[in-house]
N, C-alpha and C positions, 0 to 999 in steps of 0.2 A: 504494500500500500504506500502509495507516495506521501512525502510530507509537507500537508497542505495547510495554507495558512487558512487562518480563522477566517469564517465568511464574514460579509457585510452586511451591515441592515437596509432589510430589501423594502418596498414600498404594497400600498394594499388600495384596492379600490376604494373610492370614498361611501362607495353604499353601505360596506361593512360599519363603519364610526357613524356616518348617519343613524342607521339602521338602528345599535345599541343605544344611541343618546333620543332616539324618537322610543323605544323600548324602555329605556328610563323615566321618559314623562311619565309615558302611560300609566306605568308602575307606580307613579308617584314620589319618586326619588328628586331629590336636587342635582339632576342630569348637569346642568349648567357645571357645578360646581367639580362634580365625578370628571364631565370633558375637560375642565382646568387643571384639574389633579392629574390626569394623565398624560397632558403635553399637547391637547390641541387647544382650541378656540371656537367663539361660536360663530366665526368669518368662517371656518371650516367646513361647517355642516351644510349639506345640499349643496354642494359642489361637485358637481361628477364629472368634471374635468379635472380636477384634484388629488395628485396619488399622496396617499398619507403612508405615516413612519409605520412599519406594519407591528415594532415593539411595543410603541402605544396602546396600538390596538388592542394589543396582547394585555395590556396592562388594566387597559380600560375594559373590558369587558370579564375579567377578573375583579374590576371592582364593583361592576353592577351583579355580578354572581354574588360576592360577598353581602352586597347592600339588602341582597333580595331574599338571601340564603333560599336561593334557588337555581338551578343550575342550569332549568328551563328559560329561565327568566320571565316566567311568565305566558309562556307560552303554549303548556299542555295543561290541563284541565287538573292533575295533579301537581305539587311541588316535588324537584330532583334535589333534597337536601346535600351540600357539600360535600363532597364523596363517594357519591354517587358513583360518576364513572369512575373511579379512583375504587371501587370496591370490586365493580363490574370486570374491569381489567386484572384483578388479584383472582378473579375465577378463572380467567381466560387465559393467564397464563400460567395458571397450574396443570393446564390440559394437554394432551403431547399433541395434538396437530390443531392445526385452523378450521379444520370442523369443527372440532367440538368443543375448541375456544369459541368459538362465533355461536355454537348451541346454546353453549352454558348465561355467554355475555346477552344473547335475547331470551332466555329466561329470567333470567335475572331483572332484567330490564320490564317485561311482557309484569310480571310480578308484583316491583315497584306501582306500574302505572296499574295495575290490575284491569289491563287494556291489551290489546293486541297491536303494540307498539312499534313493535321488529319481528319482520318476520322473515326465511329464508325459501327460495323455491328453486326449483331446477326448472329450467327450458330447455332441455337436445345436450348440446355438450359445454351449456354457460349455469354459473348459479346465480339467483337473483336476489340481492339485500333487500328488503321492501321497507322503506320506512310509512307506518299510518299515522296522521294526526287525527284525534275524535273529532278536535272541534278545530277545524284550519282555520278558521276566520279568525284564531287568536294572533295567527302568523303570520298578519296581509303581510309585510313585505318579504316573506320567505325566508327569512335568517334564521331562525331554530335549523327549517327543512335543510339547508346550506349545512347550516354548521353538523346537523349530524351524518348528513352522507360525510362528510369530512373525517368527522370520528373514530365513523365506523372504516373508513378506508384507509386512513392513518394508521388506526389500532390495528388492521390486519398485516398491513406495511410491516409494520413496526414489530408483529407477533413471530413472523416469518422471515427478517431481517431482510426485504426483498420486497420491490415494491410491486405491489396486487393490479396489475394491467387492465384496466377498465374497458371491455368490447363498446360501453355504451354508459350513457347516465341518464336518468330518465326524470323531469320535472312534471309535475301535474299541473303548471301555469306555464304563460306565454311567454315566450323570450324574452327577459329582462333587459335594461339597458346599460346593466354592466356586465353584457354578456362576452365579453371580449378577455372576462377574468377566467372566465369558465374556462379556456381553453389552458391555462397553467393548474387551476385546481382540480377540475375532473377533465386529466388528458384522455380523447376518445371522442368518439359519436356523442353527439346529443340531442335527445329527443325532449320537442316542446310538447306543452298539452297533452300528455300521456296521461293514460289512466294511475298511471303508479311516481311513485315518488320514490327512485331504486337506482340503485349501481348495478351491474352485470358485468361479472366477469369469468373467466374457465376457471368451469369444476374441478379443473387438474390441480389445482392450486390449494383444494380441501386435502389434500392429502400430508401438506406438507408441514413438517414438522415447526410446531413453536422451537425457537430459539431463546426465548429469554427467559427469566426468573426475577423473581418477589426484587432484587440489588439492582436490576435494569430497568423495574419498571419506575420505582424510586424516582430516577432519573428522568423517564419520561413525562410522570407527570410532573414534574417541575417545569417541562416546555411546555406543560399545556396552559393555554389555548395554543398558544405561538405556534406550535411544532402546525396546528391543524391549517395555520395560514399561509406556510413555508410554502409553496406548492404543493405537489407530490411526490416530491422528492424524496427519501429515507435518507438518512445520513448512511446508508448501506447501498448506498445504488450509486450504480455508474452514472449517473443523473448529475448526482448529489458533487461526487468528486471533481468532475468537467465544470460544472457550475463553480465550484469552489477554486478551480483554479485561473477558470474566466476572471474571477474576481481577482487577482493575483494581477492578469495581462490586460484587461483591460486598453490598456494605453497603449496597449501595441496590435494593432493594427493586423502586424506582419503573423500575430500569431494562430495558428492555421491548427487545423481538422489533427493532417500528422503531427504536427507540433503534441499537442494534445496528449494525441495515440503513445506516443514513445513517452510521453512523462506517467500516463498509467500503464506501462508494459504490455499497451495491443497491439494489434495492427490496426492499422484506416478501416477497412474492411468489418471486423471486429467489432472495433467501436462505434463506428456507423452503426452494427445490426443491432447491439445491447442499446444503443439510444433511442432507436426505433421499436423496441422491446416495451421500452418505459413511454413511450407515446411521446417522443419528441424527439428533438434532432440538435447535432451543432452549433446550426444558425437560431434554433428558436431558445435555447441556452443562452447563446450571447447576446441577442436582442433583449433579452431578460436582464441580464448586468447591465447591461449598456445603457439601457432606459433607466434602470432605478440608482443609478451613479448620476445619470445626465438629470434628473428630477432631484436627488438631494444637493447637485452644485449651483444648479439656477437659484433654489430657493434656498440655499445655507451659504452662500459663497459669494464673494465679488469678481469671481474672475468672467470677463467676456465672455461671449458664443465663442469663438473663435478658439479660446483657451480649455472654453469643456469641453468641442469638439476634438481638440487632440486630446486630451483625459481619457475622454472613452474610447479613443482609438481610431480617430474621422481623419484623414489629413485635408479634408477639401468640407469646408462649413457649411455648403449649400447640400451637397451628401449627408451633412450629420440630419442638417435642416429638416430636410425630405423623413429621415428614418425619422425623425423623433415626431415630426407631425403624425407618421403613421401610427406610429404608439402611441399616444396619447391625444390626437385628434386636433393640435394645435402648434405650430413652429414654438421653437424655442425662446424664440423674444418677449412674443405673447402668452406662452404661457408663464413666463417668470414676472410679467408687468401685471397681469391677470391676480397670480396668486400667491408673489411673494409677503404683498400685508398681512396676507392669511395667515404666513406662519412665524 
């Protein structure tokens, strides 16, 4: 395993900090206050041109769990008292394979809610997680529904040491308009307006042995939430490493696919097919750094365009220009004129 430097803090769509701080009103919390404690502002909220620090995030919706002592936040028809998943996870990893981790973890769960809250089905040669909500309208903007396909995909990731390859992910509402996140958190197909609210991936994968223990998971839930907004990457995937070392080169431009391959001992070929394994690729790894360096220089930094474009690895700033409107829907100038009061 190569020796890779600590990643960076990456960015998150702004629906997610909306999302909690409009869940906060409702709840009846001093949301206002929880957004201040956590590092943003109320210039922040409803801006969905706006990529926010995604630690925050993390941070912030840790404190609306605690505020609510509910881990629902409000959003199922019963309370998920603090530990919940934190207990859910100590069955699942006592279990030798991800069957019967994932048995145990929707029982458990099925239990609590004394509902039929998680449930598992086969289709041909895929399995499907099904998540139910009783009452959905507690979830108009679909963030519970989000963050638990996240959970549960994470949690299996994470059981397996090996990230769980999604054939598909299934919403029961209409394309959102931070749908453009979707493609980093459930890499795959995506199906709008479906009857189920479900991840799908091969049954082959129910075979495979848990990896960890009661000393790993410790450690896990202390990333949690965070680790669920990282993408889908594992700190066990060749995803995870490539990303990690993006983050290292950055600035260089020059540094390429083989570049890459020979610092994790593959071939081009190799590497290529284990990225395409995990539902992504080279290019869509470094568009990922690239964009979330080129958003915290605009709005943390005084250096020019000209200067983050060679940062993140541009030599020509009309190139950088073009990629970054892509990613975020706005050039570079404007978006930093746009939303650097904000932070």
């Amino acid at each position: 395993m190569t020796d890779i430097p600590k990643p960076k803090r990456g960015t998150v769509a702004n629906h997610y900090v909306t999302a909690i701080y409009n869940t906060a009103q409702r709840q009846g919390l001093n949301a206002e206050k929880l957004l201040i404690d956590n590092g943003f502002s109320l210039t922040d909220i409803n801006q969905p041109d706006l990529r926010l620090d995604i630690e925050n995030l993390a941070a912030f919706q840790r404190s609306v769990w605690a505020a609510l002592s509910d881990e629902s936040m409000g959003h199922l028809h019963v309370t998920l008292p603090a530990g919940t998943y934190y207990l859910m996870a100590r069955l699942a990893v006592a279990q030798p394979t991800l069957h019967e981790a994932l048995l145990w973890g929707i029982r458990f769960y099925n239990i609590v809610t004394r509902f039929e809250f998680v449930r598992l089905e086969r289709e041909e040669q895929n399995s499907v997680l099904v998540i139910n909500l009783p009452q959905p309208e507690r979830d108009y903007q679909h963030l519970f529904g989000e963050i638990s396909l996240l959970a549960w995909h994470r949690l299996a990731s994470w059981l397996i040491a090996d990230t769980l390859p999604l054939c598909e992910s299934r919403f029961d509402y209409s394309e959102p308009a931070h749908v453009a996140e979707y493609a980093y958190l459930y890499p795959g197909k995506h199906r709008f307006n479906h009857r189920q609210l479900a991840i799908v991936f091969p049954s082959s994968y129910l075979s495979r042995p848990v990896r960890q223990n009661d000393a790993t998971l410790v450690s896990f839930m202390n990333r949690c939430p965070l680790v669920l907004f990282h993408r889908y990457i594992t700190d066990f995937s060749t995803s995870s490493e490539v990303k990690q070392l993006l983050e290292a080169y950055t600035f260089d431009d020059g540094f390429t696919i083989t570049d890459c391959a020979r610092q994790v001992h593959l071939t081009t070929k190799t590497l290529m097919r284990r990225l395409k394994e995990e539902g992504t690729s080279f290019q869509q790894l470094k568009d990922i750094v690239r964009r979330d360096k080129a958003v915290h220089l605009l709005l943390r930094s005084d250096l020019s365009v000209y200067d983050i474009a060679e940062q993140v690895g541009y030599s020509d700033t009309a190139v950088f220009s073009r990629a970054f409107k892509k990613w975020t829907g706005e050039p570079p100038k404007r978006y930093r004129d746009k939303h650097r009061s904000a932070t």
